[in-house]
C-alpha positions as CSV (number, residue, x, y, z in Angstrom):
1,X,-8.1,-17.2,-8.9
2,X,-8.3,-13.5,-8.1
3,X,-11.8,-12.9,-6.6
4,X,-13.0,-9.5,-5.5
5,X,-13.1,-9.1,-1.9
6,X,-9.3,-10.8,-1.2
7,X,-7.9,-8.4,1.6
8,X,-4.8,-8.1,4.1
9,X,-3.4,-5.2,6.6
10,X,-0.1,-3.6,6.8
11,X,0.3,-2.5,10.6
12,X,3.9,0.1,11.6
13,X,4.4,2.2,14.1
14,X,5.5,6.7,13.4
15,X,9.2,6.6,14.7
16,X,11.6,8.9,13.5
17,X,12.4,7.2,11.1
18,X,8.8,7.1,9.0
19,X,8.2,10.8,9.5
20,X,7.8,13.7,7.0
21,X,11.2,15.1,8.0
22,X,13.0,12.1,7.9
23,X,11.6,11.1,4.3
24,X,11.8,14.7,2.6
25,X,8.3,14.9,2.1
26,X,7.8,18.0,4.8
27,X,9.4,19.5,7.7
28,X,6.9,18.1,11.1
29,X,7.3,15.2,12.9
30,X,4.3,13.2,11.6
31,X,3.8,10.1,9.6
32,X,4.9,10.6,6.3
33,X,2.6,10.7,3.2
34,X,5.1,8.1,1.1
35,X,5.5,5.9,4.3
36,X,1.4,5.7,4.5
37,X,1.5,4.9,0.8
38,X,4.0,2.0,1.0
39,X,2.2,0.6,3.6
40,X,-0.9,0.6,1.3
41,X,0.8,-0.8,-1.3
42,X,2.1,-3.8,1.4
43,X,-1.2,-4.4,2.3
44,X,-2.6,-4.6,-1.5
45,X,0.8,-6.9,-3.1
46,X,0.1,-9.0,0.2
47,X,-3.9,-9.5,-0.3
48,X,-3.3,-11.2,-3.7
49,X,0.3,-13.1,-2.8
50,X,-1.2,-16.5,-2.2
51,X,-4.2,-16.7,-4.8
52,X,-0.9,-15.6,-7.7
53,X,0.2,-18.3,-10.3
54,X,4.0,-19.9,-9.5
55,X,6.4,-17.6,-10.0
56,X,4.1,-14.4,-10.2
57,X,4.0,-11.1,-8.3
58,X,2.4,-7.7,-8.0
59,X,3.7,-4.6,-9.1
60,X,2.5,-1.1,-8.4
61,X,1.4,1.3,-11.6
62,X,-1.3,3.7,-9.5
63,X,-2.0,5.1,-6.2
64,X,-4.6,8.2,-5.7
65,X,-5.0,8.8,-2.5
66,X,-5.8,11.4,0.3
67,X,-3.9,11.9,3.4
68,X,-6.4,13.8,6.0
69,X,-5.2,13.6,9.0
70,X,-1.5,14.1,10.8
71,X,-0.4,11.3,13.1
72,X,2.4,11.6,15.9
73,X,5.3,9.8,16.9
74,X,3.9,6.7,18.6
75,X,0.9,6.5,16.8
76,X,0.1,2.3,15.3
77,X,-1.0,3.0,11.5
78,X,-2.9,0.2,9.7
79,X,-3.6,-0.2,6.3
80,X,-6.0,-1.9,4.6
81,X,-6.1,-3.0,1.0
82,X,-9.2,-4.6,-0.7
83,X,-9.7,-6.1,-3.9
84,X,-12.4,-4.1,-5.6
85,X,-12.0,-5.5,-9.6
86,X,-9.8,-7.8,-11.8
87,X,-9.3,-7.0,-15.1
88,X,-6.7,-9.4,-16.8
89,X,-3.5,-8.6,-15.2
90,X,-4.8,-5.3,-14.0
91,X,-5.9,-5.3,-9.8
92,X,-7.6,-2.2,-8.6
93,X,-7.8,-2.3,-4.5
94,X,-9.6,0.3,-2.5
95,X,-6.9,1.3,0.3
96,X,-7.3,3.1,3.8
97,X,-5.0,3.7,6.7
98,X,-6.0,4.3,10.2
99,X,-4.7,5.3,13.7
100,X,-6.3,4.6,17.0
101,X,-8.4,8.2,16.4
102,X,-9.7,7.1,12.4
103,X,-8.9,7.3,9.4
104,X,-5.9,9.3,8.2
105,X,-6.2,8.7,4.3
106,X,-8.0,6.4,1.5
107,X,-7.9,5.9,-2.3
108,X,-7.4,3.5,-5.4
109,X,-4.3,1.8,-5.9
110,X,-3.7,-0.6,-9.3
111,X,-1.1,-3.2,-9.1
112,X,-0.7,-5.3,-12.1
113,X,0.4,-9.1,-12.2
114,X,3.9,-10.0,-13.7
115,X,6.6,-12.8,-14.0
116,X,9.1,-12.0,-11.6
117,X,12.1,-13.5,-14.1
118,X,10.4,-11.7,-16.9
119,X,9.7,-8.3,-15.3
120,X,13.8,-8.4,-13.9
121,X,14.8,-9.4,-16.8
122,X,14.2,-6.0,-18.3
123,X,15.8,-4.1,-15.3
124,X,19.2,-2.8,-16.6
């Protein structure tokens, strides 16, 4: 059963490999904005892994979020993901991600639950 409240954290460190420049997404040496989403997103699938049905997984459809504040090479990121609602097959988890000085960014993300065989079965 998926109960509001179910949580987990995603933890990484900024190398140079998880920075804007490296990604594309700018040109500084900070985390990147798509590496401190996919963290979110890894702390939301793995709040919910356990409570899903054999052979079920998340998938993400949603993410609004914020980024407001740059972290440097070094810095330990940690995201949270909570289970605010469940609707169906529809999850909607409030995220955050901090470093050791705050928060760096929040939002919504919606994951929906799916068959794994069925869902890759419609991957060409």
């Amino acid at each position: 059963m998926l109960e509001k409240g179910l949580s987990a954290r995603s933890t990484t460190t900024v190398t140079a490999g998880n920075t804007a420049v490296a990604m594309g997404s700018g040109d500084l040496e900070v985390f990147a904005t798509p590496a401190m989403v996919a963290l979110m997103e890894n702390a939301a699938m793995r709040a919910v892994a356990a409570a899903l049905p054999e052979g079920a997984t998340t998938v993400g459809a949603e993410m609004n979020v914020t980024h407001i504040k740059p972290s440097g090479l070094g810095a330990e990121i940690t995201a949270t993901a909570i289970l605010a609602e469940a609707e169906g097959r529809k999850l909607t988890f409030n995220v955050g991600a901090r470093d050791a000085e705050g928060m760096i960014g929040e939002g919504v993300h919606v994951r929906f639950v799916v068959d794994r065989a069925k869902f890759m079965s419609r991957v060409k």
